[in-house]
C-alpha angles and dihedrals in degrees: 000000000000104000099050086050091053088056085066095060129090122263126244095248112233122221100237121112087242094054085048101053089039088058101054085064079073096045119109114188118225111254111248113173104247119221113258111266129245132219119287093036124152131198131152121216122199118213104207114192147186126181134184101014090161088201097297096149100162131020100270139111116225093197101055100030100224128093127276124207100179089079153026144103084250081071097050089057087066100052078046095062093042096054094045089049079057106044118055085216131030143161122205119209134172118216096206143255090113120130104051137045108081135073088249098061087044080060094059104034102039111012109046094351117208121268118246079246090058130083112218116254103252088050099058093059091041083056093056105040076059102251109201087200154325140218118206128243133204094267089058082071097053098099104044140272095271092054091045092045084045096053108039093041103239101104109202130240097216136124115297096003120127119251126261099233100219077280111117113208127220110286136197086270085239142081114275116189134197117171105172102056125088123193092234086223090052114032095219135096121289087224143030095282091213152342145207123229127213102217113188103205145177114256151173130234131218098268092045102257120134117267134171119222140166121248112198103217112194106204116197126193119210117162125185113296086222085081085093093062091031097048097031096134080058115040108021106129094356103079135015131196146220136214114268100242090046087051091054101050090059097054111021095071102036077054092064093036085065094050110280121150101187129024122210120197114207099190121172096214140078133245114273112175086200114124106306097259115174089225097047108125092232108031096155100103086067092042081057100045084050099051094120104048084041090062100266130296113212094191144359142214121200139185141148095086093079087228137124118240126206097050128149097191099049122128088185113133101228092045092058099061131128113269088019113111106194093186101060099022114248142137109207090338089313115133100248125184119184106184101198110236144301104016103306100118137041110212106214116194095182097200106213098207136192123187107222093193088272110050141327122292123199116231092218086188087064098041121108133189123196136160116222122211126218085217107099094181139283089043097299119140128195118268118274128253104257090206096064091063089050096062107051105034097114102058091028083063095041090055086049097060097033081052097051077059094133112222100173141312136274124213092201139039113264109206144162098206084101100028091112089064111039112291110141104181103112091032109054095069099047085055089048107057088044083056087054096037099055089036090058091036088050094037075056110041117003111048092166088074096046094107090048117111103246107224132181143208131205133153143184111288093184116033101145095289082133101037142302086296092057098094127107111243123171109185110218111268137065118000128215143190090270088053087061093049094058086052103053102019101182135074096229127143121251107242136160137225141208106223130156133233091265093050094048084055101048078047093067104035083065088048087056092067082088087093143059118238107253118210102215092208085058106111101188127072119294132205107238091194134055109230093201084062115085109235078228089067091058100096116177123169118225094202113142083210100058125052138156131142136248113230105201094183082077126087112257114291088033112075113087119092140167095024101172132159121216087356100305127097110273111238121231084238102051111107126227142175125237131204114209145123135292090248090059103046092049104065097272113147082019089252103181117272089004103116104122103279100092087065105127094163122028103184125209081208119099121233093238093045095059090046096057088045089053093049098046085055094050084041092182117046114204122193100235087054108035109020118028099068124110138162103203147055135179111264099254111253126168106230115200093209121042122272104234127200131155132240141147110314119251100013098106087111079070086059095057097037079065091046101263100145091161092062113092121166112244102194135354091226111042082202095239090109090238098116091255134126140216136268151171138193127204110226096191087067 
């Protein structure tokens, strides 16, 4: 493998101020013992963080082909350089999510898996680039304990996964921690809870003359306790999990009992201000509250949420809390950094520190946090890091050619831009191939349903929530392996639940939250979605036997009316099965009654998967049979001001090609700088 060989050599350096600064990502500096500090000694420590990277290790996009410089960790390494060209000390941690989430690590996790021998392929970058750390996310379980413990060269000792053979894999070549999840045969963490790091660092005396020293820097993993109903296939019975401030409270201070003078939580979760419960998704804000009873935290790096924090201007919910100060970055006065996904941001928490004679002590008054953006403006990025590429090449080439693998052909364009408001042309066939799926599954193995309406949900994986470029959109002509992975971007597994009428309705109330209530006697412009509502937990069904409305002039659980089957009304008490994803069944997005114990099929098939077999047995996909059907419509209203959402600018003749006549475009720029335009949508059509 040559080329993989060749990834593995060293780069000629080029002479430009960029290369240079590039360069120094790659740089480790040689250990030297410091001499012990005195009193009255400065010195300032950069946190550098990145969060969510989903495997996106350079800047492509291995739906559409083509590169994409909005995003990559080949950017961030960049904005890594620069800021260690700029801080005399830093530290570089990752928060999770990191190893799923792109067709490439589909490649090597599913498709030719790496070998224990073999590094992954975005560790082997973050090696490189000199990662000081990372925590682990809920993604990073996707594809099972035996292929995380493989990759990232722990090997678990935990119910039904294979030994490790007194053989240690190839691991990331720097410390992960996990805190908050127990083997369930062994009682103990899956991984090292924590770890304290020796930093040797610049500093300052009292009487301003340069010292070195050595900072003890205690990093603590903690990742949502949910792992254990989104992940279910996986971990059920294997692992078991405990509330973030109880875990805490265990480690923190055992860590300063054993010499640390910070401690840095790396937690993969948001802020919720909601009742502390040790199994709550984002249960930070409470860490943070606690910090003292805990045993202090001196800063924290989040991630999960996709969101950036600090930022003056969000709207976002969990960012507008009490205690929560979304201009300098803090959670009840503790130093907290949130980078945004996939490698567009780099979170800075810059520690302003002061020796007192017996540790090091932060002057919370002189910290700043910051994320830093690889956008420089007009939709310019910062060049790439050519290494990277370098690195990689091999296995980024190889996912480029497994993804061109043709499966069939399309006739129309299947796209999310107008999913919001009713376009169904990426989502009926997703639905479609589930309903086939269950109905021969059910026809096999589970005659008692067999009278029961098969139902699906699907809903719009990509709908901008990344920028004006994060849409599915599949052009008419040939389809290959790549198409079916915009179209169903997760790796979930396809399973089916008994619910009754009242709980399909209570399923898509929930749904509904999509959307902002809109007032009709408002004259001035109104927000149709809730941007504190993920496009994915919009689940619609696109069943010509099933229809009913959503009236977004009601308040939240109130919205759908006329849900019939078959043209008469459906009863709270008629059954139904319902195809959907493991995620969903299993209690993720906390839809009502859905908390794993209306599973009726848990298939070992992956969504995907089912889909690409459907649509090499259709083998041509037309839109009147496989992308015109819904189920819904908005309740007609007359506004008397317009209904406003954003989109992709100039695609309205898309609306129109799925039947949308009420859809016009407003304006090409929305005027937000985001690259989106404006739309509106007439209710009373």
């Amino acid at each position: 493998m040559p080329n993989r060989l060749r990834s593995h050599l060293s780069f000629p350096l080029s002479v430009s101020l960029m290369s240079v600064l590039v360069a120094s990502a790659w740089a480790a500096p040689a250990a030297r013992p410091p001499a012990a500090p005195v009193a009255g000694t400065r010195a300032e420590l950069a946190l550098l963080e990145t969060t969510d990277i989903h495997s996106n290790v350079v800047g492509y996009d291995y739906f559409k082909l083509a590169a994409e410089p909005s995003l990559g960790l080949d950017r961030a390494a960049t904005l890594i350089a620069q800021a260690r060209a700029e801080f005399p000390n830093t530290l570089l941690f990752d928060n999770g999510d990191t190893i799923q989430g792109t067709a490439l690590a589909d490649y090597q996790a599913l498709v030719k898996p790496v070998k224990c021998d073999e590094q992954l392929g975005i560790y082997k970058v973050m090696q490189r680039l000199g990662y000081d750390g990372a925590g682990v996310g809920n993604h990073d379980f996707n594809y099972g304990l035996g292929f995380l413990g493989q990759v990232s060269g722990r090997g678990f000792d935990a119910d039904g996964v294979p030994a490790k053979g007194g053989k240690a894999c190839a691991g990331p070549g720097f410390p992960m921690v996990l805190a908050n999840v127990y083997s369930s045969k062994t009682k103990k963490p899956l991984f090292a809870p924590y770890r304290i790091i020796e930093k040797r660092v610049k500093a300052v005396d009292g009487a301003g003359r340069p010292v070195e020293a050595t900072v003890k820097v205690g990093i603590i993993g903690f990742t949502p306790p949910t792992i254990l109903a989104w992940d279910k296939r996986w971990l059920e019975g294997k692992v078991y999990t405990e509330g973030l401030v109880e875990t805490a409270k265990r480690y923190v201070p055992e860590m300063r009992k054993k010499g640390a003078d910070l401690v840095v939580v790396i937690s993969h979760g948001g802020l919720d201000a909601a009742p502390y419960s040790p199994t709550m998704e984002n249960g930070n804000y409470w860490l943070a509250q606690q910090s003292g009873e805990v045993g202090g935290i001196d800063a924290m790096l989040l991630g999960h949420s996709h969101m950036l924090f600090p930022n003056a201007a969000s709207t976002v919910p969990q960012f507008n809390l009490p205690h929560v100060d979304k201009a300098k970055g803090t959670v009840f006065g503790v130093p907290t950094v949130m980078a945004n996904l996939w490698g567009k941001n780099l979170g800075v928490v810059k520690l302003s520190l002061r020796h007192d004679g017996k540790g090091w002590k932060v002057e919370r008054d002189r910290t700043v946090v910051e994320s830093r953006t690889t956008e420089q403006g007009n939709k310019q990025y910062v060049a790439a890091d050519p290494q990277v590429m370098g690195l990689v090449r091999a296995e980024h080439e190889a996912t480029i050619e497994y993804v061109k693998t043709p499966v069939g052909s399309t006739d129309f364009r299947m796209s999310t831009y107008f999913a919001d408001v009713g376009d169904s042309s990426a989502i009926e066939v997703v639905n479609q191939a589930q309903t086939e799926y269950v109905r021969k599954y059910v026809a096999a193995n589970l005659p008692q349903y067999a009278n029961l309406p098969v139902l699906s949900m699907a809903a719009a994986f990509k709908s901008g929530f990344g920028g004006a470029g994060d849409y599915t959109d599949v052009a008419p002509g040939n389809l290959a392996l790549n198409n079916a992975a915009d179209l169903y971007l997760y790796p979930n597994a396809l399973y089916a639940v008994k619910v009754d009428g009242a709980g399909l309705k209570a399923w898509l109330e929930k749904a509904a939250g999509r959307f902002n209530t809109i007032d009709p006697a408002n004259t001035a412009p109104q927000e149709l979605l809730n941007p504190a509502f993920p496009s994915f937990n919009f689940d619609t069904v696109t069943s010509a036997a099933l229809a009913y409305e959503i009236d977004v002039t009601r308040a939240p659980g109130q919205r759908i009316r006329k849900l019939t089957l078959n043209g008469k009304p459906v009863a709270d008490t008629q059954a139904f099965l319902v195809a959907t994803n493991n995620y969903r069944a299993s209690g993720g997005g906390n839809f009502p009654g859905l908390d794993g114990s209306k599973t009726v099929i848990a298939s070992p098939d992956a969504s995907r998967d089912v889909l690409i077999d459907y649509i090499r047995t259709a083998k041509q996909l037309t839109r009147a049979a496989n992308g015109a059907q819904r189920s819904w419509r908005f309740a007609q209203v007359k506004t008397a001001g317009p209904v406003v959402f954003h989109s992709a600018p100039g695609k309205i003749e898309l609306a129109r090609a799925a039947g949308l006549a009420n859809v016009s475009q407003l304006r090409e720029d929305d005027g937000q700088g985001k690259g989106f335009a404006l739309y509106a949508v007439d209710l009373s059509k």
